[in-house]
mmCIF file of the N, C-alpha and C atoms, coordinates in Angstrom:
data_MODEL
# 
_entry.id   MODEL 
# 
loop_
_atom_site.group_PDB 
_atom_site.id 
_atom_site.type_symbol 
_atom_site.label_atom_id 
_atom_site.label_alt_id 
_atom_site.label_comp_id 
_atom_site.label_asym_id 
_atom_site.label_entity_id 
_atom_site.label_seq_id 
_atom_site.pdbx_PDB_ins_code 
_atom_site.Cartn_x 
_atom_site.Cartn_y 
_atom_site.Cartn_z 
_atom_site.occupancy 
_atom_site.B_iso_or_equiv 
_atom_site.pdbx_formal_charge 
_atom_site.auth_seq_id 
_atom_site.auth_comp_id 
_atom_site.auth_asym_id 
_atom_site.auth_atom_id 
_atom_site.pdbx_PDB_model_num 
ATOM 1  N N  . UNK A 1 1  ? 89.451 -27.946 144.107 1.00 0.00 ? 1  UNK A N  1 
ATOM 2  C CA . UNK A 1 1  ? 88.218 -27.934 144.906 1.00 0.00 ? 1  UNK A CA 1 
ATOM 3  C C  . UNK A 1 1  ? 87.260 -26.853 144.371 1.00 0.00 ? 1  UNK A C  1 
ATOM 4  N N  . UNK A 1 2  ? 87.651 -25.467 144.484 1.00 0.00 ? 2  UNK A N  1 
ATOM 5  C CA . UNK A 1 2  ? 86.442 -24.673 144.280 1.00 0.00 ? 2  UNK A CA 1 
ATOM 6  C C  . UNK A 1 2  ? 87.440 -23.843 143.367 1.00 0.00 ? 2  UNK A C  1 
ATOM 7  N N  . UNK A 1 3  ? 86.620 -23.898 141.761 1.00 0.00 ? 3  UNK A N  1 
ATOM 8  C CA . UNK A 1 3  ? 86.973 -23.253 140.845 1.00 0.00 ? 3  UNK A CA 1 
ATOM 9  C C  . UNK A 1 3  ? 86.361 -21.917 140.225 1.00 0.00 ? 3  UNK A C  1 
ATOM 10 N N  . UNK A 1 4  ? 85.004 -21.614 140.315 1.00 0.00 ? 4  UNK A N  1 
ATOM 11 C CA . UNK A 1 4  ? 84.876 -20.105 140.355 1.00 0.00 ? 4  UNK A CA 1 
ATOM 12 C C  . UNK A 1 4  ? 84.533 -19.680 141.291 1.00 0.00 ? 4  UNK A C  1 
ATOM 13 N N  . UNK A 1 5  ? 85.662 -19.572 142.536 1.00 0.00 ? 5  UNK A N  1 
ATOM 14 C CA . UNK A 1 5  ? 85.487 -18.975 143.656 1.00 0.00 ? 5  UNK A CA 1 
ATOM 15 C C  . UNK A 1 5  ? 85.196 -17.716 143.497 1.00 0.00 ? 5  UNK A C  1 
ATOM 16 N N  . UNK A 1 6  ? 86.121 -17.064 143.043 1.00 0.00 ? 6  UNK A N  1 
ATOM 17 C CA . UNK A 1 6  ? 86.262 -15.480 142.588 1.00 0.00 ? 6  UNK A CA 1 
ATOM 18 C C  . UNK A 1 6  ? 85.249 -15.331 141.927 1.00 0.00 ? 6  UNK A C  1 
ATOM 19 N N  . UNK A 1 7  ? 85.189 -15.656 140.672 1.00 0.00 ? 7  UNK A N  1 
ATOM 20 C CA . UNK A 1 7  ? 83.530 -15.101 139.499 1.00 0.00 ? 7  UNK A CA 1 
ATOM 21 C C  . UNK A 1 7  ? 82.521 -15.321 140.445 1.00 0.00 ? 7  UNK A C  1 
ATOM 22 N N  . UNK A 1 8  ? 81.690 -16.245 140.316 1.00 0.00 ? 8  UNK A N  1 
ATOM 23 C CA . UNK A 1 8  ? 80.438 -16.503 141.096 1.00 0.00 ? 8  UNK A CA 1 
ATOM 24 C C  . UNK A 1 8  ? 80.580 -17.708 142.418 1.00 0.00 ? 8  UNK A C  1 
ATOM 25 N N  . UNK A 1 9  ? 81.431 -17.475 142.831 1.00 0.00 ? 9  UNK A N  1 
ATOM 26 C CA . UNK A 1 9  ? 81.439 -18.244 144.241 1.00 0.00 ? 9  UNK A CA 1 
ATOM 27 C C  . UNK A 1 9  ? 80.708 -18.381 145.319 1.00 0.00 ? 9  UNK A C  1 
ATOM 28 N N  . UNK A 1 10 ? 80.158 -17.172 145.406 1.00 0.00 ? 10 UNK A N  1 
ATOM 29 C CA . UNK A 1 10 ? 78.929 -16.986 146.892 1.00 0.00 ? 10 UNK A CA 1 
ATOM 30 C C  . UNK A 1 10 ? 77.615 -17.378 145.893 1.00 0.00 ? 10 UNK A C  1 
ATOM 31 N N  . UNK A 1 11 ? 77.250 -17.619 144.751 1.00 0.00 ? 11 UNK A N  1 
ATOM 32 C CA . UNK A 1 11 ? 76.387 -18.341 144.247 1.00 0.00 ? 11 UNK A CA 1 
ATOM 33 C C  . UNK A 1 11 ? 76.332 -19.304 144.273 1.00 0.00 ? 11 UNK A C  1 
ATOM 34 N N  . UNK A 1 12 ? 77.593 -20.220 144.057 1.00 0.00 ? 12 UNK A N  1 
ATOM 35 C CA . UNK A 1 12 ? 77.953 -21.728 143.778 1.00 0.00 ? 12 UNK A CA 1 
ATOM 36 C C  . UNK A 1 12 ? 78.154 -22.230 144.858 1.00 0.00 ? 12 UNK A C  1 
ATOM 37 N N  . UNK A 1 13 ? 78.507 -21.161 145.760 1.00 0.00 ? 13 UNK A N  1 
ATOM 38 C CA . UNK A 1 13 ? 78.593 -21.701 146.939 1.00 0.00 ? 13 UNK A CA 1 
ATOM 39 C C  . UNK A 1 13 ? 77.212 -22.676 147.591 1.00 0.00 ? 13 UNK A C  1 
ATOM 40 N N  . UNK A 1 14 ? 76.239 -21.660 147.698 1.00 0.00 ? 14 UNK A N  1 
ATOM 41 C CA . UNK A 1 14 ? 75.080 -22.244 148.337 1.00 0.00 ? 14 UNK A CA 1 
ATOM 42 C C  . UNK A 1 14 ? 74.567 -23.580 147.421 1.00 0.00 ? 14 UNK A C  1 
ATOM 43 N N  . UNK A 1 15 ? 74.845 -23.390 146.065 1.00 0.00 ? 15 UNK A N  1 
ATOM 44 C CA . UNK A 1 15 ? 74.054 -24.480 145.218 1.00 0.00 ? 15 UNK A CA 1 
ATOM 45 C C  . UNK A 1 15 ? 75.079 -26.045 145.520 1.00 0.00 ? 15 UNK A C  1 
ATOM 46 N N  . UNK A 1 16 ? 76.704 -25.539 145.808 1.00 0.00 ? 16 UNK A N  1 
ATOM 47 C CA . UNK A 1 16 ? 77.376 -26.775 146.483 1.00 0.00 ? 16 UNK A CA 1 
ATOM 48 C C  . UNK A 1 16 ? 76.824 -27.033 147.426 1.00 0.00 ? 16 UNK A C  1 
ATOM 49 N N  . UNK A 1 17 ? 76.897 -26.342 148.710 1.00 0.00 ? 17 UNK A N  1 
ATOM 50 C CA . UNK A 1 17 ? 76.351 -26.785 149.942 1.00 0.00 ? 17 UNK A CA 1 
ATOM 51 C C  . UNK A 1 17 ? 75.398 -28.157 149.979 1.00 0.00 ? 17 UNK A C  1 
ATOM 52 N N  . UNK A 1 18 ? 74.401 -27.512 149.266 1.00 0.00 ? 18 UNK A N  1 
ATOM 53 C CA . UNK A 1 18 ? 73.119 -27.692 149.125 1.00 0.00 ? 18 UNK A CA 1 
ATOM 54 C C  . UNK A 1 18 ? 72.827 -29.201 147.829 1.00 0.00 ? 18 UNK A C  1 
ATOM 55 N N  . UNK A 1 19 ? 73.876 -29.595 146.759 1.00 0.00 ? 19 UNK A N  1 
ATOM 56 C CA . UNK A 1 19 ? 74.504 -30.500 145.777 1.00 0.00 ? 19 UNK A CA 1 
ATOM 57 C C  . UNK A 1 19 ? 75.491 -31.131 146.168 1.00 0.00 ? 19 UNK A C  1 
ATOM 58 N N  . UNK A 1 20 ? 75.670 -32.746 145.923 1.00 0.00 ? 20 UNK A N  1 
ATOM 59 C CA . UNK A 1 20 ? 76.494 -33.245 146.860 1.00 0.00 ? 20 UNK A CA 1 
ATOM 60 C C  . UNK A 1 20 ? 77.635 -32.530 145.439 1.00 0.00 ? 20 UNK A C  1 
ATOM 61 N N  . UNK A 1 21 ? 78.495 -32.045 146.062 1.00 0.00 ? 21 UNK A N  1 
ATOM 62 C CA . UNK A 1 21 ? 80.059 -31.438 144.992 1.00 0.00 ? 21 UNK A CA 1 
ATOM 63 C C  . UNK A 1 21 ? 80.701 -32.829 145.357 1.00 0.00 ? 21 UNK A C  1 
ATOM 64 N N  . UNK A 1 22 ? 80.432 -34.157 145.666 1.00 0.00 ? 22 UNK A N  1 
ATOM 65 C CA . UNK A 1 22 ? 81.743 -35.249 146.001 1.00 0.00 ? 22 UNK A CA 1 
ATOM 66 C C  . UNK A 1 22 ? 81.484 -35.444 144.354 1.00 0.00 ? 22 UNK A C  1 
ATOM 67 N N  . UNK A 1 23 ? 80.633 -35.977 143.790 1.00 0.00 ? 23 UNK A N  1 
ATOM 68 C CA . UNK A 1 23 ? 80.934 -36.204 141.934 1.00 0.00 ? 23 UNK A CA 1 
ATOM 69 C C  . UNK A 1 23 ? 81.734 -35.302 141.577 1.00 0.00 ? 23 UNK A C  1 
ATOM 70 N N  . UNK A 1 24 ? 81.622 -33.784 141.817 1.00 0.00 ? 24 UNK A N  1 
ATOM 71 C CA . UNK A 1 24 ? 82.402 -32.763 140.924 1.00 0.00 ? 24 UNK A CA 1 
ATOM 72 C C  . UNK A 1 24 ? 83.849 -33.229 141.465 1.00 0.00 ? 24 UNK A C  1 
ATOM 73 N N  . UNK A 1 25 ? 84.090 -33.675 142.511 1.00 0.00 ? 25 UNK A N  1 
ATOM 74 C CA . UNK A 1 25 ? 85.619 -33.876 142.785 1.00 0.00 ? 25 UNK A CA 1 
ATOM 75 C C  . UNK A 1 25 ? 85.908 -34.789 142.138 1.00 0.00 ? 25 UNK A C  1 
# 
């Protein structure tokens, strides 16, 4: 599911939120 949690996660975070992440799965 979430692969640079640790490195930049609270970045990627919002840009997932916000990007459907169902393709990245």
């Amino acid at each position: 599911m979430a692969r640079g949690e640790g490195s930049s996660g609270a970045k990627k975070s919002k840009a997932e939120e916000a990007l459907p992440i169902a393709k990245e799965k």
